[in-house]
C-alpha positions as CSV (number, residue, x, y, z in Angstrom):
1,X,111.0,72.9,93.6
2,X,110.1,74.2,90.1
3,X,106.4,74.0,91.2
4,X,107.3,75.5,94.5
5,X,109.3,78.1,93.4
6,X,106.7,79.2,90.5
7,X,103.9,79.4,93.1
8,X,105.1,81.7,94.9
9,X,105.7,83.8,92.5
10,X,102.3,83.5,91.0
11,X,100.9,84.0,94.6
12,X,103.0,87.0,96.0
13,X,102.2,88.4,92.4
14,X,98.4,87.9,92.1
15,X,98.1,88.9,96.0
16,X,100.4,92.4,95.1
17,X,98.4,92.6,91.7
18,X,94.5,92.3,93.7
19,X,95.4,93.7,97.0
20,X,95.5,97.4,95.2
21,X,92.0,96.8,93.9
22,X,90.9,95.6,97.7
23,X,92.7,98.3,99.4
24,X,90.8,100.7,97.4
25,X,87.7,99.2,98.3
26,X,87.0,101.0,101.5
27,X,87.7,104.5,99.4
28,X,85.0,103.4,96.8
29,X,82.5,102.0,99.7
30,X,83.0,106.0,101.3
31,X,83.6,107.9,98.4
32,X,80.3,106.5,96.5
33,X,78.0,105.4,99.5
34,X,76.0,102.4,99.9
35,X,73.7,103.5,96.9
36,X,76.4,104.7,94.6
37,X,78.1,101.5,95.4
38,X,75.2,99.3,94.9
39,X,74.9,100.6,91.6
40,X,78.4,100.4,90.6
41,X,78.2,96.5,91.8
42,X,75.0,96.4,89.3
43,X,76.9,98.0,86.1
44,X,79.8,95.5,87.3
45,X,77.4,92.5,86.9
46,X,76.5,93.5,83.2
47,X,80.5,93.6,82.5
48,X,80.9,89.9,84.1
49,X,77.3,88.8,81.6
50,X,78.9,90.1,78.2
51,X,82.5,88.7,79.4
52,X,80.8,85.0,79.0
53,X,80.4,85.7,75.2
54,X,82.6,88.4,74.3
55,X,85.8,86.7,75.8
56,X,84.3,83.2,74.8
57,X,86.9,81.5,77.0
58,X,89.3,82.4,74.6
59,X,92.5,82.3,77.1
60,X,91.8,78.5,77.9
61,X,91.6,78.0,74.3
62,X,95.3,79.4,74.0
63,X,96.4,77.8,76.8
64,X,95.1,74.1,75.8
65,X,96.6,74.6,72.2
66,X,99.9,75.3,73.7
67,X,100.2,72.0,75.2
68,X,98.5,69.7,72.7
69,X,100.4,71.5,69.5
70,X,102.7,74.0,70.8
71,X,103.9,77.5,69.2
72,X,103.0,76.7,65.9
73,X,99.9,78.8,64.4
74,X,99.3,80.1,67.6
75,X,99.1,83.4,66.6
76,X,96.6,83.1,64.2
77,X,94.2,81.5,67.0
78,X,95.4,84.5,69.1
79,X,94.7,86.7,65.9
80,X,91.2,85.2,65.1
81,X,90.2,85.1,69.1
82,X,90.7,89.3,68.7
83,X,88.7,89.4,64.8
84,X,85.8,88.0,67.3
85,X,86.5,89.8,70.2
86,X,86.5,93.3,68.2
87,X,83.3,91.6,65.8
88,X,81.0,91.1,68.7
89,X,81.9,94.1,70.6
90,X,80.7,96.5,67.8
91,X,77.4,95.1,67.4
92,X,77.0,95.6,71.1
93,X,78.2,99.2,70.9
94,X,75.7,99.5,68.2
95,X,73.0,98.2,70.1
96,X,74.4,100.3,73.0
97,X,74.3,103.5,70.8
98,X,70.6,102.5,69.8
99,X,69.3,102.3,73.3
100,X,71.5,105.6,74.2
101,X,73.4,103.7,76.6
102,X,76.8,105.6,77.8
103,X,77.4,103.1,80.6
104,X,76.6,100.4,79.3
105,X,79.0,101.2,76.2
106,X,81.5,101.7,78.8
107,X,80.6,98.0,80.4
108,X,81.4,96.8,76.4
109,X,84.5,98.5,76.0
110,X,86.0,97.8,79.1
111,X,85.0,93.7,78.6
112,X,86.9,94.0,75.2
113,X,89.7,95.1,76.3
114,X,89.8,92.5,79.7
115,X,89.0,89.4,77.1
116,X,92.3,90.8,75.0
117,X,94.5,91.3,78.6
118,X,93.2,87.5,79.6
119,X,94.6,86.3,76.1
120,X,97.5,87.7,77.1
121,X,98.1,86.2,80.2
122,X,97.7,83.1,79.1
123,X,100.2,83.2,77.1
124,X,102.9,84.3,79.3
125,X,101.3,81.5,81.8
126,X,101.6,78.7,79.3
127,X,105.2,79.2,78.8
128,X,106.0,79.2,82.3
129,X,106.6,82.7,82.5
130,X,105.5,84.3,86.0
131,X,107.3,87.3,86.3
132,X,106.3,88.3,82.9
133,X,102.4,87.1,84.1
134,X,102.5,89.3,87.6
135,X,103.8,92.5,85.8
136,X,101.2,92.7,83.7
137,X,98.3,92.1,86.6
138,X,100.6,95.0,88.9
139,X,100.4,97.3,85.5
140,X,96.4,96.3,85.3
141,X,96.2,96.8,89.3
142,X,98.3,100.0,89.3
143,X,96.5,101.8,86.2
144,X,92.9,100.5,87.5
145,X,93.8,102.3,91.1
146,X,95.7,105.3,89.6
147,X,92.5,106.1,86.9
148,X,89.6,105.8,89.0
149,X,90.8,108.0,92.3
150,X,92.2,110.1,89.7
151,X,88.4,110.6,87.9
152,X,86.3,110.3,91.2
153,X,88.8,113.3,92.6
154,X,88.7,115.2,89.4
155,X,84.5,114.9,89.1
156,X,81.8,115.4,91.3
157,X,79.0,113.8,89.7
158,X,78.5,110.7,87.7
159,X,80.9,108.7,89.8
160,X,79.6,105.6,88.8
161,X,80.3,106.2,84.8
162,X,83.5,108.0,86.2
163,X,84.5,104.8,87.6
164,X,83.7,102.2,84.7
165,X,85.3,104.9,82.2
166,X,88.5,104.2,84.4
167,X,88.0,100.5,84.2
168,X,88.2,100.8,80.4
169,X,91.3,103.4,80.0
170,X,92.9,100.7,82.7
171,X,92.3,97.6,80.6
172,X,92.9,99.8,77.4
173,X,96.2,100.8,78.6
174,X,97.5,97.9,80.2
175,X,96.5,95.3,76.9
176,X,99.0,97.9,74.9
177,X,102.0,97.3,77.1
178,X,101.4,93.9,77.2
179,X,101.5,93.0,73.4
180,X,104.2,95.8,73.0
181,X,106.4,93.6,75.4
182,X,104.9,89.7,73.9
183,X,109.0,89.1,72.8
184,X,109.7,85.4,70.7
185,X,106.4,83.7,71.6
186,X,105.4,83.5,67.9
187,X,107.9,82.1,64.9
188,X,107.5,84.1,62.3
189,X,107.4,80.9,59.9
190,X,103.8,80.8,60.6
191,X,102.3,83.4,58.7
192,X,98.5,84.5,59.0
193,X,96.2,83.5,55.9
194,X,92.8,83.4,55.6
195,X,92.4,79.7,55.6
196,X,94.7,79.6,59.0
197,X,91.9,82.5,60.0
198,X,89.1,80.0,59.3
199,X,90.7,76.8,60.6
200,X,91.7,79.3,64.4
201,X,87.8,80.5,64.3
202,X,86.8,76.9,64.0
203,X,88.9,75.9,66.8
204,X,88.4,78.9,69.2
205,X,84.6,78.3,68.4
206,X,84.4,74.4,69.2
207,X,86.4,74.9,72.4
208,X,84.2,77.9,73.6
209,X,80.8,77.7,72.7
210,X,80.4,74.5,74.5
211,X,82.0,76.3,77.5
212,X,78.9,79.4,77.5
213,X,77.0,77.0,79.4
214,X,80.4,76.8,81.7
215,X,81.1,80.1,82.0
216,X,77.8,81.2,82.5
217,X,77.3,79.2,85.8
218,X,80.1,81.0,86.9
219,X,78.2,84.5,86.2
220,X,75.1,82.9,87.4
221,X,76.6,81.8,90.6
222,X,79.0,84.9,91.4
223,X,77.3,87.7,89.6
224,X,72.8,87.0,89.2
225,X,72.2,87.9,93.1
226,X,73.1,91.3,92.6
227,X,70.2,91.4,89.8
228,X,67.8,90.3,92.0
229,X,68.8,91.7,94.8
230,X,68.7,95.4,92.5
231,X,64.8,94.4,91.7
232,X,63.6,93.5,95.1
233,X,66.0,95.6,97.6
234,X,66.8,99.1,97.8
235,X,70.2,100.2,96.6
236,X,71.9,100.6,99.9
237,X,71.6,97.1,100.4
238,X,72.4,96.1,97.6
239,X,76.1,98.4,98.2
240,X,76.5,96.7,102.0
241,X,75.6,93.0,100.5
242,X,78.4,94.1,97.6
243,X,80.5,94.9,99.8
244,X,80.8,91.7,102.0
245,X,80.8,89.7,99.0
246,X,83.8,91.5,97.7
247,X,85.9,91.6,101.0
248,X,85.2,87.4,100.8
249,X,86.4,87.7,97.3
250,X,90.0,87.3,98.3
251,X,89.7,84.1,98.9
252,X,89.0,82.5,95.6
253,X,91.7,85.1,94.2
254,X,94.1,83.4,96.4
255,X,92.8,79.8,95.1
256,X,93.5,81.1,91.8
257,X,96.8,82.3,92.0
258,X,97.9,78.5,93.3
259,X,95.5,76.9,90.6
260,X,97.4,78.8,87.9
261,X,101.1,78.1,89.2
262,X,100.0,74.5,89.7
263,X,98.2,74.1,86.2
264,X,101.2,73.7,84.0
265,X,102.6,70.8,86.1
266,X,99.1,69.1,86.8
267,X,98.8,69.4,83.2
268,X,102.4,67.7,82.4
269,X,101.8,64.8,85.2
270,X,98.6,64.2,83.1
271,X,100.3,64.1,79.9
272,X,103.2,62.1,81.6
273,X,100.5,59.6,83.1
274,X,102.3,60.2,86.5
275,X,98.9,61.6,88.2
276,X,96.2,59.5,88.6
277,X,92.4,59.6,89.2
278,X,93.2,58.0,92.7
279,X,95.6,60.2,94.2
280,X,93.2,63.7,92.4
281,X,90.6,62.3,94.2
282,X,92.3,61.6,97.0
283,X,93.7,64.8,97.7
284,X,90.3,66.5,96.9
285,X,88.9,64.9,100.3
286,X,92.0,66.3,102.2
287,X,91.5,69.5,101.3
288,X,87.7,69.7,102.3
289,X,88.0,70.4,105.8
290,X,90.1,73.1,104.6
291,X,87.3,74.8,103.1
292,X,85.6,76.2,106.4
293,X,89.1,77.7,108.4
294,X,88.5,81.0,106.2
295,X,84.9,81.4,107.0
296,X,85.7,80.8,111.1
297,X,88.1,83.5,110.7
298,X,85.8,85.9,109.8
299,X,83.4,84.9,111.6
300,X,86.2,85.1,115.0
301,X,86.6,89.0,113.6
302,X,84.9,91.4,115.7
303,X,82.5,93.6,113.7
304,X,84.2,96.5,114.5
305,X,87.3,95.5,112.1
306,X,84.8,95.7,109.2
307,X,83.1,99.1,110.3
308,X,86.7,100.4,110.4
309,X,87.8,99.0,106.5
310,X,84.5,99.6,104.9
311,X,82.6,102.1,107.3
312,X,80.3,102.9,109.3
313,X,77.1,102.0,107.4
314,X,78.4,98.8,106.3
315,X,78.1,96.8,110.3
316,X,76.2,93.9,108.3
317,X,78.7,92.9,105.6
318,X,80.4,91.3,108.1
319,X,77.5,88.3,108.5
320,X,77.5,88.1,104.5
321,X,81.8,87.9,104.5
322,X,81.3,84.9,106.7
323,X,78.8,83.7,104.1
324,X,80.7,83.8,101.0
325,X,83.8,83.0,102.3
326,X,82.2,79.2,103.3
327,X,80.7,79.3,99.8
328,X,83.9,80.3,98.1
329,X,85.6,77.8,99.9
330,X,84.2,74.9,97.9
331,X,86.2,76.5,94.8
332,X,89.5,74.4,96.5
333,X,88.2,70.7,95.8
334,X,86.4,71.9,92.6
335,X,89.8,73.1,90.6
336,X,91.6,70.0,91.7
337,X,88.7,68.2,90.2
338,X,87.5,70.7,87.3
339,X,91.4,70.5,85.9
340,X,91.5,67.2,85.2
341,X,88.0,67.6,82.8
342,X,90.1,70.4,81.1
343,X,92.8,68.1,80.2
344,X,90.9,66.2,78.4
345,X,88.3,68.3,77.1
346,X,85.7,67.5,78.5
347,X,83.9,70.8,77.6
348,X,80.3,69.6,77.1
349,X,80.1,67.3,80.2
350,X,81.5,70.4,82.5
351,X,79.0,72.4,80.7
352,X,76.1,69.7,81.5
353,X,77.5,69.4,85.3
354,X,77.9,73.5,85.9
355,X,74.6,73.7,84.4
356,X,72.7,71.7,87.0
357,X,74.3,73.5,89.6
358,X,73.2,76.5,87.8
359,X,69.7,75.3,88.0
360,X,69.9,74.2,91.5
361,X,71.4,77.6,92.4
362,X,68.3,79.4,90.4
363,X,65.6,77.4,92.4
364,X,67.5,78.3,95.8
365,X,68.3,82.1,94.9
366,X,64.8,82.7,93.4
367,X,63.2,80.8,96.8
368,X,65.6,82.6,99.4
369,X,65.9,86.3,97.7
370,X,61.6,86.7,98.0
371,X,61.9,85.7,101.8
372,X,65.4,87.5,102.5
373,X,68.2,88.8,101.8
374,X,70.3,87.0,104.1
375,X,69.0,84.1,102.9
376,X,70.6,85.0,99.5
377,X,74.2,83.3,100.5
378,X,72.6,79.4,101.3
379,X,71.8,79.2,97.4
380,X,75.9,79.5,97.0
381,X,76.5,77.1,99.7
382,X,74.1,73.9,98.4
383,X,74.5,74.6,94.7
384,X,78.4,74.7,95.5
385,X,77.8,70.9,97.3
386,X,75.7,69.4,94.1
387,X,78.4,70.6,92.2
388,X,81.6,69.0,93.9
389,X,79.0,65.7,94.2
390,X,78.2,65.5,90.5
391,X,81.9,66.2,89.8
392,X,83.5,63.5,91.7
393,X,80.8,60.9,90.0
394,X,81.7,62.4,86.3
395,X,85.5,61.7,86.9
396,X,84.4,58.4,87.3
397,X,83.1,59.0,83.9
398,X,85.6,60.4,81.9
399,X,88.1,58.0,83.3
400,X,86.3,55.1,81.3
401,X,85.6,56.9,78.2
């Protein structure tokens, strides 16, 4: 009932917390354009890239220190996570600075400040705390909405840089509320020294770096089409492809929300030794037929339901919804299987296993984008399948080591 209960909390909250971000998404599609919002999705790409290293996974390492040593020195492995995050960032805004980059410093700033929200977030998730968790995405959802209409009202040109500057005050804003209200999470018997310092680098390090070649699948995978598609396609394409993609979008945000109620318990079972590789496996082939009901959904959807949401100009996001939303489907039976790697830390081999998909995903992306752009989605859909394959055979794996 505990599990139950938690989830849906976790889901009405994340659904509240993204559904002000979606709902604006018809006023950014008009208020920008297909161009202005093909651009915006290209800016938004370079913010997802410098996540991978500035954040460094950081709020996984958090949440897998929780449950293997609990409260103590956690906040100096919070407080060394930040010394990196703020470390890195400057020498991009330097670089940034160099080049005379304004949005791009933007892109840095506002990736800061999301890596410190995420650390944040995980904390209130690892001790069980969902109320605390979905007030802090509403307050992230609320500021991000409030900002940018505010800014693209209030200017007339630049909306793009308008935009991204709102992303920033948002993230800004919402990390100081957050650590204003952090409570009793830290004892104050653990004070912060430089050898605790050194020893929470070490850590934060050995669990992340492995994890670049993780989370950079993930960017790969979700974020490198829009890249290409900036190179070869004009940008109005690029804004009606963006815009699909982000309307299917909702789906792994849903996944999400249940992954993260479920996490603490799937986590505890492990520990406990009351889940086993048997019944993960088996309930990962249950919920693969699962996978296709969102995608026959929108596909059932008459195309004038996205012309009314989006617009006008944006007819053919509907075939690229139906796309991603079978592509983003797969993400079900991958958490269920992903998690248990986690557990055990199994960093390296998920890094090895994302990484062929990565490579497989390259080879079909680079082969469909030169022929079309709706053949863009496919490379998704069979890197998506070698992943969940290779998965299944390297539980096998970790099982017997």
């Amino acid at each position: 009932m505990r599990i139950v209960k938690d989830s849906v909390i976790y889901l009405a909250g994340e659904l509240f917390a993204k559904s002000l971000p979606f709902l604006m998404l018809p006023y950014l599609t008009r208020k920008l354009g297909p161009e202005g919002f093909g651009e915006l999705s290209y800016y938004l790409t370079w913010l997802a890239l410098f996540g991978v290293f500035i954040g460094l996974s950081q709020e996984g390492a958090v949440t897998r220190y929780f449950y293997f040593y609990g409260k103590k020195a956690l906040n100096t492995v919070v407080t060394a996570g930040y010394l990196y995050n703020i470390v890195i960032s400057a020498l991009l805004l330097i670089g940034c600075w160099f080049f005379q980059a304004e949005i791009m410093a933007y892109i840095v700033l506002a990736t800061m400040f999301q890596s410190f929200v995420n650390v944040q977030l995980a904390l209130r998730q690892c001790q069980k705390q969902p109320l605390k968790y979905i007030t802090i995405q509403i307050i992230l959802s609320l500021t991000n909405v409030i900002f940018t209409v505010a800014a693209l009202e209030w200017f007339q040109n630049d909306l793009v840089a308008y935009r991204v500057l709102a992303i920033v005050v948002a993230n800004a804003l919402t990390f100081f509320i957050a650590s204003m209200v952090l409570g009793n999470l830290f004892s104050g018997e653990n004070r912060i020294t430089t050898q605790r310092l050194k020893l929470s680098a070490l850590y934060i390090f050995s669990f992340g770096v492995p994890l670049i070649l993780h989370q950079s699948s993930f960017f790969i995978k979700g974020q490198l089409d829009r890249l290409f598609i900036y190179e070869q396609y004009s940008k109005a394409e690029l804004g009606i492809y963006s815009a699909g993609v982000q309307v299917a979008a909702v789906l792994p945000i849903i996944l999400m929300a249940l992954n993260k109620a479920i996490v603490p318990y799937y986590y505890q079972n492990l520990k406990d030794q009351k889940l086993s590789i048997q019944t993960i496996k088996k309930y990962t082939l249950l919920c693969i037929p699962l996978c296709i009901i969102p995608a026959v959904i929108g596909f059932v959807l008459p195309e004038s339901v996205y012309t009314w949401f989006l617009g006008e100009k944006y007819a053919e996001s509907k075939y690229y919804v139906v796309m991603y939303l079978l592509g983003y489907g797969a993400n079900l039976p991958y958490l269920i299987l992903v998690n248990y790697f986690f557990f055990y830390g199994k960093n390296m081999l998920i890094s090895k296993i994302t990484l062929i998909s990565s490579v497989v995903y390259i080879v079909f992306l680079f082969m469909f984008s030169v022929r079309s752009i709706e053949l863009i989605p496919y490379a998704l859909l069979v890197s998506n399948l070698v992943l969940l394959v290779v998965l299944w055979w390297g539980v096998k794996y970790v099982n017997e080591k």
